[in-house]
C-alpha positions as CSV (number, residue, x, y, z in Angstrom):
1,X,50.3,13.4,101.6
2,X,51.2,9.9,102.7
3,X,52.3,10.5,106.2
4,X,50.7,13.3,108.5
5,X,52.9,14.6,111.2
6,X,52.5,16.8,114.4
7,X,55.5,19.1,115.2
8,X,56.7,20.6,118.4
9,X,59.7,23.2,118.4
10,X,61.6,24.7,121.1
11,X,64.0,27.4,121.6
12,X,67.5,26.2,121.3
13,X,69.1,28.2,124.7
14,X,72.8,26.5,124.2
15,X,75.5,29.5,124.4
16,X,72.8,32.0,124.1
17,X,73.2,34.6,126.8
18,X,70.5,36.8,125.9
19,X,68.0,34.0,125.3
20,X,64.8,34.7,127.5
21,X,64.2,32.5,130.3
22,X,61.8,30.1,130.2
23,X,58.0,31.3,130.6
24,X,55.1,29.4,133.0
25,X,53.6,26.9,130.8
26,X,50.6,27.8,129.4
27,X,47.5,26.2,127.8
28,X,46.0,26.8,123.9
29,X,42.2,25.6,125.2
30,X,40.4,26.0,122.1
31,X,41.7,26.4,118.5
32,X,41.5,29.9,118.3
33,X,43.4,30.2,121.2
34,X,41.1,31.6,123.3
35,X,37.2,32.2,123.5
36,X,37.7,35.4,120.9
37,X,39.8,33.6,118.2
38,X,42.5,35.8,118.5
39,X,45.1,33.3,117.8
40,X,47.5,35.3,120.1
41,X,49.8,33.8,122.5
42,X,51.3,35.6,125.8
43,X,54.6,33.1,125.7
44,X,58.1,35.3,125.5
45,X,60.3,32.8,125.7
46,X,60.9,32.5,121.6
47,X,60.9,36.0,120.0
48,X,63.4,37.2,117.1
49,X,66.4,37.2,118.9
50,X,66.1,33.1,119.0
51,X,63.7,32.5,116.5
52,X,66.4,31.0,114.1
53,X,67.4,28.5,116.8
54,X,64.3,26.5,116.7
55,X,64.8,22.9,116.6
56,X,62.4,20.0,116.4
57,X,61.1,18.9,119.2
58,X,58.9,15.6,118.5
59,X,57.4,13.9,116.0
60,X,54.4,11.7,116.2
61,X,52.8,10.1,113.0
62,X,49.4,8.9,112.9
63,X,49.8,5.8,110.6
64,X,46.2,5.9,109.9
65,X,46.4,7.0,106.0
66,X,46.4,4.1,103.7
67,X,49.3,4.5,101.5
68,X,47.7,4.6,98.1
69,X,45.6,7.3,99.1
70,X,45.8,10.9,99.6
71,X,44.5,13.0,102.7
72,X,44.7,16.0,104.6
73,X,44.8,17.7,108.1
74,X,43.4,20.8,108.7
75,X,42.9,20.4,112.6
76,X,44.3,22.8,114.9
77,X,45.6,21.2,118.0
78,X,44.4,22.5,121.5
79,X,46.9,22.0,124.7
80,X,45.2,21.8,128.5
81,X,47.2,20.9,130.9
82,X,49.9,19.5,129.3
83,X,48.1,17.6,126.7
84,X,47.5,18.1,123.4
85,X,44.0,16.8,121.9
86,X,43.5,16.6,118.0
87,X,42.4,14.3,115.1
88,X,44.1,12.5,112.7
89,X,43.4,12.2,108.7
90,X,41.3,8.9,109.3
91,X,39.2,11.1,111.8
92,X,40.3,9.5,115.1
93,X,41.1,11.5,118.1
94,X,44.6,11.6,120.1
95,X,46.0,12.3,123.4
96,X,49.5,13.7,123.7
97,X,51.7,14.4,125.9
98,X,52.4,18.0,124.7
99,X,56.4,17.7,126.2
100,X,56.9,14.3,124.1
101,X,54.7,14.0,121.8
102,X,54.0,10.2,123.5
103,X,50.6,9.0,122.9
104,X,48.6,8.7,125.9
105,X,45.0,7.4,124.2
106,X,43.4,7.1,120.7
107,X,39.5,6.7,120.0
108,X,38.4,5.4,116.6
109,X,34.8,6.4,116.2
110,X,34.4,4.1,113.1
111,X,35.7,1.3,114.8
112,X,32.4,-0.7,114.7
113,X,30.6,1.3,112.0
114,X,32.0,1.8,108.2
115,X,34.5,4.6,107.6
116,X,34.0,7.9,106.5
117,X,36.5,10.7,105.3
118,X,35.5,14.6,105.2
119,X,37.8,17.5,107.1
120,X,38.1,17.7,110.5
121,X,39.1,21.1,112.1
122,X,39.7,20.0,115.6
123,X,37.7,19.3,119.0
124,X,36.6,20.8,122.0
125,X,37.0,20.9,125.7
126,X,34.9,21.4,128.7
127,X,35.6,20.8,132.0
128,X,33.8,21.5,135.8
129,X,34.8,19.9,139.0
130,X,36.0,16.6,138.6
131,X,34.5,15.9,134.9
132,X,36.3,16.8,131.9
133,X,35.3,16.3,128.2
134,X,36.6,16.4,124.3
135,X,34.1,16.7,122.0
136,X,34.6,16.3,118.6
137,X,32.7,15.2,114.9
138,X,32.9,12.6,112.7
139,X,30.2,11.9,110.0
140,X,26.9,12.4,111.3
141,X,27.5,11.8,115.1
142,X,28.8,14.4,117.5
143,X,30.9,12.5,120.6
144,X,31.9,13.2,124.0
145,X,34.7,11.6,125.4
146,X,36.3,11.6,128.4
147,X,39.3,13.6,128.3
148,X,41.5,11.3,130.6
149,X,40.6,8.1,129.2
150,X,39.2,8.5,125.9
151,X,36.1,7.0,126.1
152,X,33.2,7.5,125.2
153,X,30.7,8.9,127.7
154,X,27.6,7.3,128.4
155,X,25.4,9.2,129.5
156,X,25.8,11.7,126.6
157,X,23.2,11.2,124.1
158,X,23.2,7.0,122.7
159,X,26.2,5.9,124.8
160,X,28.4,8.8,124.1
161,X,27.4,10.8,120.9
162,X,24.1,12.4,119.1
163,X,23.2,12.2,115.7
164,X,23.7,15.4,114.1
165,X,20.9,15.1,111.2
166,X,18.5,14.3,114.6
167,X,16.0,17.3,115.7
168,X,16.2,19.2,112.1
169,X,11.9,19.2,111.8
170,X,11.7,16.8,109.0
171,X,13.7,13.3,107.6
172,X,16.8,14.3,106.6
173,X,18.5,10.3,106.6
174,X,19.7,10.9,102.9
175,X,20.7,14.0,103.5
176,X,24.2,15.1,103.8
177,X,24.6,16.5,106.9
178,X,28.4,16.6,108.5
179,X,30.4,19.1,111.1
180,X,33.7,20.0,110.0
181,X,34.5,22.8,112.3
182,X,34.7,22.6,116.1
183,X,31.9,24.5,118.2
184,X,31.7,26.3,121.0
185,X,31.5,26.3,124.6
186,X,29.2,28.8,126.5
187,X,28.8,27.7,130.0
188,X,27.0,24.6,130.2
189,X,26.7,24.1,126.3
190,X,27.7,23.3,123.2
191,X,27.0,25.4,120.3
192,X,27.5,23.5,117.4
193,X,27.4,24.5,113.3
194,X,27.2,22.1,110.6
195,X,27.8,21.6,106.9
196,X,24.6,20.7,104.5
197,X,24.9,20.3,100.7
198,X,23.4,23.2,98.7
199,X,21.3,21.2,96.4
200,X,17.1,21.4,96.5
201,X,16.3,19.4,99.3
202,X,19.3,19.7,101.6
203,X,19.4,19.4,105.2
204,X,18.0,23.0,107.2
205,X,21.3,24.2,108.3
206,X,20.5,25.2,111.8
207,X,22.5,26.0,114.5
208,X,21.7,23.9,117.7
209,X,23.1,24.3,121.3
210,X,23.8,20.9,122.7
211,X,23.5,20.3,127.1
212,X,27.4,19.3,127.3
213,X,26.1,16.4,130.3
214,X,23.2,14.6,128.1
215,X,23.7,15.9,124.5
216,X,20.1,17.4,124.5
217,X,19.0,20.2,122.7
218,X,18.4,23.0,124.6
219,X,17.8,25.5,122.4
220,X,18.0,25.5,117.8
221,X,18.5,29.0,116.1
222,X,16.5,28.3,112.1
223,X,18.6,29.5,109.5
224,X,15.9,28.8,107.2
225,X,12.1,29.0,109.4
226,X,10.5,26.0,107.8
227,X,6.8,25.7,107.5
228,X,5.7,28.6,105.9
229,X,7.1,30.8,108.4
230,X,9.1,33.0,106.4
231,X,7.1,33.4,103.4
232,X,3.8,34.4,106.0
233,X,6.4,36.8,107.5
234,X,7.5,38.2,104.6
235,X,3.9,38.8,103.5
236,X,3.2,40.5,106.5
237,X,6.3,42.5,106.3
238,X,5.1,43.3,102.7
239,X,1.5,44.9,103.4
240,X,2.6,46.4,106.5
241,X,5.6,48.1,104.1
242,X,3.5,48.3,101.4
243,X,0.9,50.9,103.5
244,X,3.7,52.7,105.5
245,X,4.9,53.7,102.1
246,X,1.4,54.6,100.2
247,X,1.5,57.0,103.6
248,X,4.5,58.5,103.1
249,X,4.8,58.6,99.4
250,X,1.9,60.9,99.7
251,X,4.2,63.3,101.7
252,X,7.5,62.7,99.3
253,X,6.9,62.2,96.2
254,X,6.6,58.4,96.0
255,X,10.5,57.9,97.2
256,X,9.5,56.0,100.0
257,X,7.5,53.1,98.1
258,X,11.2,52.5,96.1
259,X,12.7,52.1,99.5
260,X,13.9,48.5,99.9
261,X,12.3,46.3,102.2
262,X,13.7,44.9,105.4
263,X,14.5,41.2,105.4
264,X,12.4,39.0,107.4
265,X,13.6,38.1,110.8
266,X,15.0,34.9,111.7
267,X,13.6,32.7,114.1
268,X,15.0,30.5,117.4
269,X,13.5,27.5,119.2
């Protein structure tokens, strides 16, 4: 695909008497739609009786795929207060105005740094009192950007973004280590997944909650407990199974010790 579009339809109402008037505006905050990922929407202004009538709205092309190469977009866009927020095939992310499709600002995280190119599905958006915040992925580096202006903010981790591959327990520079989904927001944080390679040696895939003002970590949930830990729990797990079972294989014939072990617990930090 040479060309990525973004497409906007409304409900033609032209000679339609029994069209449905039009309903409140309303927002799609996150990409699921709402905290649950129900992907359901309350609108009733287009149902089956008009559905057939849709017309495009807007168009707005991203001109940031070079054209002897391919890409994709697999972003879901998010709409608060009237603007849509979403990335673009080349990994940027876009302001627009959701009634127009006009763009209101663009931030190019690879402006100064060489390019990279993995999927992106979309960004994220917190906002309390007066401060209001997209935060998106691209490469190693998680960024937060102002939602009005689109810069970067400062004070969030090294002058507006964190390194993803940072706070894993051991090196991982030459590791792959990337984000392609959006995380969530749970009061004052974060919660952010990412995507590791699967060969021997790959990054821990841990799941860290980031503080939305500084980009600390408040808190890492281990996948994967490094250092031993799982194998010494698993041990433990072992001879404490291993003697419940000599116990009660004594009262049923031996069934007990065939019974399979629980899996060791997983650890957070």
């Amino acid at each position: 695909m040479r060309s990525i579009q973004l497409y906007a339809l409304l409900a033609a109402t032209v000679g339609c008497a029994t069209c449905a008037a039009p309903a409140p505006p309303r927002d799609w905050p996150v990409t699921g739609g709402d905290p649950g990922n129900t992907r359901y929407s309350p609108l009733t202004q287009i149902d089956r009786r008009n559905v057939a009538r849709l017309r495009l709205a807007w168009t707005y092309h991203s001109a940031d795929v070079p054209p002897d190469s391919q890409s994709q977009i697999q972003a879901t866009p998010i709409v608060v207060d009237g603007v849509l927020y979403t990335t673009t095939p080349a990994l940027a992310v876009i302001a627009l105005r959701a009634d127009k499709g006009t763009l209101l600002w663009r931030f190019d995280p690879f402006a100064q740094r060489r390019r990279e190119s993995h999927v992106n599905r979309g960004v994220v958006y917190w906002a309390e009192g007066d401060q209001r915040r997209i935060f998106f992925t691209a490469g190693r580096r998680l960024w937060a950007l102002d939602a009005g202006t689109g810069g970067p903010i400062a004070r969030f981790g090294d002058s507006g973004s964190v390194d993803l591959g940072a706070g894993l327990g051991r090196d991982v520079s030459d590791a792959y280590v990337v984000a392609t989904s959006p995380g969530v927001i749970y009061k004052d944080l974060l919660i952010q997944g990412t995507r590791v390679s699967e060969d021997e040696g790959a990054a821990p895939g841990d799941v860290r909650a980031y503080d939305v003002r500084t980009g600390r970590i408040r808190w890492t949930f281990h996948d994967s407990p490094a250092g031993g830990i799982w194998l010494q729990h698993l041990a433990s797990e072992r001879l404490a199974n291993g003697r419940r079972c000599e116990l009660l294989g004594r009262h049923d014939g031996g069934r007990a010790a065939r019974r399979r072990l629980r899996p060791a617990r997983l650890g957070v930090t």
